[in-house]
N, C-alpha and C positions, 0 to 999 in steps of 0.2 A: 569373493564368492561366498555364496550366504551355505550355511550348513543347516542341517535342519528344522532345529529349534528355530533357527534364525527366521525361516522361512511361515511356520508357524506363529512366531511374533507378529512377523509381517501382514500375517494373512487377517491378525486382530487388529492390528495398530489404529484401526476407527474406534477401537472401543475409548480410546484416550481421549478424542477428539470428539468424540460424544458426552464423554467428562465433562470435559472444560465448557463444551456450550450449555450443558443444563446447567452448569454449578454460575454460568454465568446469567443465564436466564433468569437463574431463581435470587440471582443478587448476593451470593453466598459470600464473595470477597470485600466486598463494601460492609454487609452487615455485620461482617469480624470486625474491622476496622471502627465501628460504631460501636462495638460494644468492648471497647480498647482492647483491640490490640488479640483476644482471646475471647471464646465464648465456646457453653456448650452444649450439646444436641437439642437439648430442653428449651434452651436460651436460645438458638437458632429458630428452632422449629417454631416456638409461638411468635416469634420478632417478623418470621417471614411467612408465619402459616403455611407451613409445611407437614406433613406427614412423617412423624418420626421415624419410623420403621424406612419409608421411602426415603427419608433423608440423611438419616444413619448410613443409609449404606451407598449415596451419594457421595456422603461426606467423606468415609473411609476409601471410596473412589479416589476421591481427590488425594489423598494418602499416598496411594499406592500409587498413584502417578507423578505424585512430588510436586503437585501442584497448592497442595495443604499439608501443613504440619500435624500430628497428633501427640501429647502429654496423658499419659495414663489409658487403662485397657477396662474401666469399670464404665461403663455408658451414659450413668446418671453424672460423672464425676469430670471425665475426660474432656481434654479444654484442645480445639481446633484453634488451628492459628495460620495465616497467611505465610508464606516463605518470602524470603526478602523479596525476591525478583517478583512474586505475589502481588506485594505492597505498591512495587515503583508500577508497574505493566495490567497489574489484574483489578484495580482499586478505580471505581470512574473517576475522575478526577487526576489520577496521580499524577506523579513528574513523568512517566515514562507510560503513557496510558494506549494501552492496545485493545480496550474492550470497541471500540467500534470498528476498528481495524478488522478483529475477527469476528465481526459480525457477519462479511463478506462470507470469509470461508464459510460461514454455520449456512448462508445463502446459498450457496453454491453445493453444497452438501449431498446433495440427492443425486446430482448431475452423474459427479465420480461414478455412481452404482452405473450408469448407462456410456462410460468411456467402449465398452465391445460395439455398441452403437455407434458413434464416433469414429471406430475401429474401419468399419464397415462401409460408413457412408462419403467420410470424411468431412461433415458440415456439425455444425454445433449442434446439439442434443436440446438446448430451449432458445428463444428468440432473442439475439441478443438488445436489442431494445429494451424488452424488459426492466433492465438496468442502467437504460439511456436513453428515457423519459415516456414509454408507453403504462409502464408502472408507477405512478406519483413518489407510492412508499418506498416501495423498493430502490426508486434512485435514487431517492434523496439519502433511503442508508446506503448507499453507496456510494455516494459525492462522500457522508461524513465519513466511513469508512476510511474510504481513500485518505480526509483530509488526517485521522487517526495517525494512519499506517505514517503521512507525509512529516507529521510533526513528531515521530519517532525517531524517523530515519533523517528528517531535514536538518537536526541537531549537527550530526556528522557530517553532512554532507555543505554546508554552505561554511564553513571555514574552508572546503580545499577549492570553492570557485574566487577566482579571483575579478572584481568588478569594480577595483582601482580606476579613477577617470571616467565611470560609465554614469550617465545619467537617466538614460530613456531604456528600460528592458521589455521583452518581447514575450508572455509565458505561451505557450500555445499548447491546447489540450490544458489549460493552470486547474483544473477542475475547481474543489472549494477554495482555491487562493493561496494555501499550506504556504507553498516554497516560494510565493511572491512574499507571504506575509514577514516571511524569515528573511526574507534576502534585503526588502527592504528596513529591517529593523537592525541588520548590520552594516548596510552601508546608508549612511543618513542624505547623501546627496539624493539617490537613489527614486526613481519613480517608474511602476509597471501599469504595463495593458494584459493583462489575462484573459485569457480566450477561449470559451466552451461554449455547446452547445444549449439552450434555452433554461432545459432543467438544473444543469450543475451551475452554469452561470447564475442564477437566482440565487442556489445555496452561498454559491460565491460571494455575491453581495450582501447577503447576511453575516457571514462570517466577516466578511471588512469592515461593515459596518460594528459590531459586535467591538471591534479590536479596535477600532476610532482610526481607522486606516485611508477613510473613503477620498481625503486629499492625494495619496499618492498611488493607490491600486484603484484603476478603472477596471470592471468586470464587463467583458464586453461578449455581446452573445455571435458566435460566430460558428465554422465549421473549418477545421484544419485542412480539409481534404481539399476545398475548392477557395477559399477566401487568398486573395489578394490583400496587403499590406502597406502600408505608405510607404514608399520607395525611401531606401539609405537613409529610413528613421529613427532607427534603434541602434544602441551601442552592442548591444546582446542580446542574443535567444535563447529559450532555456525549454527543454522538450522532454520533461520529467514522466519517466511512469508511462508514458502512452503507446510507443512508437511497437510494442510488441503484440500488437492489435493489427498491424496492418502488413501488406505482402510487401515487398523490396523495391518493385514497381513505386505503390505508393509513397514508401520511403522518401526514395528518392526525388518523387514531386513534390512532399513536402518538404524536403530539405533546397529544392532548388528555389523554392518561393518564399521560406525565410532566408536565403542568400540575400534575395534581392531585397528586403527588409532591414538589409544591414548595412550602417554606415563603412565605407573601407575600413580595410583589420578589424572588422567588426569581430565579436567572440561568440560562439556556440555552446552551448555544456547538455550533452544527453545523457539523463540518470536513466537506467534501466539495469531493470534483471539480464543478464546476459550470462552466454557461456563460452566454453572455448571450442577451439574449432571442429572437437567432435560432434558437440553436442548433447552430451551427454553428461559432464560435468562441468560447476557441479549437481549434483544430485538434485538440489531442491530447485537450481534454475530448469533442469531438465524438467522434473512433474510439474513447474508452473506452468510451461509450454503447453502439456496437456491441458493444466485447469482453464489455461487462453481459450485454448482450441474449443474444449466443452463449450464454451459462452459466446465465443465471437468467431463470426465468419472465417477473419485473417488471422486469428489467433497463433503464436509460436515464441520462441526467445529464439533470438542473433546473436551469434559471436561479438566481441569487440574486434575483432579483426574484418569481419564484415563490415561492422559500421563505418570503419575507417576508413575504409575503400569507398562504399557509398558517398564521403564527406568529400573523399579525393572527385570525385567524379562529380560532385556537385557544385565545385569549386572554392571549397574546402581547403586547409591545410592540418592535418590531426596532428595533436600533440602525440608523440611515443610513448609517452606512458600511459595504460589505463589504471586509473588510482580506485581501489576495490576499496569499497566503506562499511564502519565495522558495521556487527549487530547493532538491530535484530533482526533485520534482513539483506540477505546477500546480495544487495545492489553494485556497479559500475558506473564509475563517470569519464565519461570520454570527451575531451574539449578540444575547438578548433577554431583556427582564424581565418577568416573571408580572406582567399589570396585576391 
């Protein structure tokens, strides 16, 4: 239970997240790194054409939020510097690279203000289209987004699938390819059909192509909700990321039409934000629920105990364990065999 300071923090905690997207706007983590390693306000400001006064006290933002380091209290003198997790996550390019990842959240930004809306109406607060192809820009940062966040998270997460003996996989919703590109590069037999709608699909086929992929990931344009399958084609289906967009109903249609996509004992693996069966923890799966809801129709998070039951009844058999994966986002994988 928060005490009152607590609640006072809380009531600022956008001022942080306003940090992080101007400092990312204006390039501030990359142009450290350009200028090795350290640099300072003088050396920023002209490198980025920035306003000192304005960017001083940007920069000293980032400070206090722990998202830059500072050496020295003299302005002309004092040398900024990234913080490790800076370096791997804040840096375009880096080994652990989250800048278009939370490009997303910097998109969705305004919505939050309008959640008593939401409150009220119960329907999303902007179209969600917008973000799934009536917007050009907007989806395409949002296919890369997604593909960001999936090459974060797909590190961890494609060691605990197992795809021993699989040859033919099924990604549905694959948006930019992320977790075909990875599943295929560690199982070498390995070959996917990924499946999105027109606009992500497109990104899709840029990015395979990009990665010299285009012999084993087909980008195929389709619609999860209604498309039918080549009957007992696939060894595996893989339904990453998507499924917390749609109502239980839907669910469930979709899971009964990649069944039938599946060879016998065929394998399932659904990565998703989930929670437990309050609902309410943890924490950050609970407020993504919300952030669904703001943007998309059927927006929420599901229990793993829900899904598992959904898999039973679609003829399914779930494994017992759901295997949580680490940072930097609290996802769940839950996997099953076509009984």
């Amino acid at each position: 239970m928060l005490e009152i300071p607590e609640i006072v923090q809380l009531a600022s905690a956008f001022y942080g997240s306003a940090t992080l997207f101007a400092a990312l706007d204006c390039g501030i983590f990359g142009a450290i790194e350009e200028c090795g390693g350290s640099a300072t306000l003088a050396g920023l400001a002209d490198r980025l054409r920035l306003s000192r006064h304005g960017l001083r006290l940007l920069l000293d933002g980032c400070v206090a939020v722990g998202i830059l380091e500072k050496e020295g209290v003299d302005p002309e003198t004092a040398l900024y510097r990234n913080t490790k997790a800076g370096r791997l996550a804040l840096v375009p390019g880096a080994p652990a690279d989250l800048t278009k990842a939370i490009r997303y959240n910097q998109d969705i930004y305004a919505q939050w203000g309008r959640l008593a809306q939401l409150a009220q109406t119960g329907k999303p607060v902007e179209s969600p289209q917008l973000h799934l192809g009536e917007d050009p820009e907007r989806t395409r940062r949002f296919a890369l987004s997604m593909r960001g966040r999936a090459m974060a998270i797909g590190r961890s997460v494609v060691p605990q699938i197992d795809l021993s003996g699989c040859s033919r996989l099924l990604d549905l919703a694959g948006g930019p390819a992320a977790y075909a590109e990875l599943l295929v590069r560690a199982n070498p037999g390995l070959s996917a059909v990924t499946v999105d709608i027109p606009a992500v699909s497109a990104v899709a086929a840029e990015c395979v192509a990009e990665a010299g992929l285009q012999d084993r990931i087909e980008c195929r344009t389709g619609d999860y909700h209604a498309d039918e399958y080549e009957p007992a084609a696939y060894d595996a289906v893989t339904i990453f990321g998507a499924l917390h967009q749609e109502s239980p109903e839907q669910i469930r249609d979709i899971l009964r039409r990649a069944a039938r996509a599946l060879r016998p004992g065929g394998r399932i693996f659904i990565l998703d934000m989930m929670t437990d069966a309050t609902h309410t923890a943890p924490a950050f799966s609970a407020l993504f629920a919300i952030s669904m809801a703001l943007t998309t129709e059927h927006g929420w998070v599901f229990s793993d105990t829900e899904m598992k039951e959904w898999l039973r009844e679609t003829g399914f058999d779930p494994d017992e364990r759901t295997i949580a994966i680490p940072p930097p986002m609290p996802h769940w994988l839950v996997s099953a065999r076509l009984r």
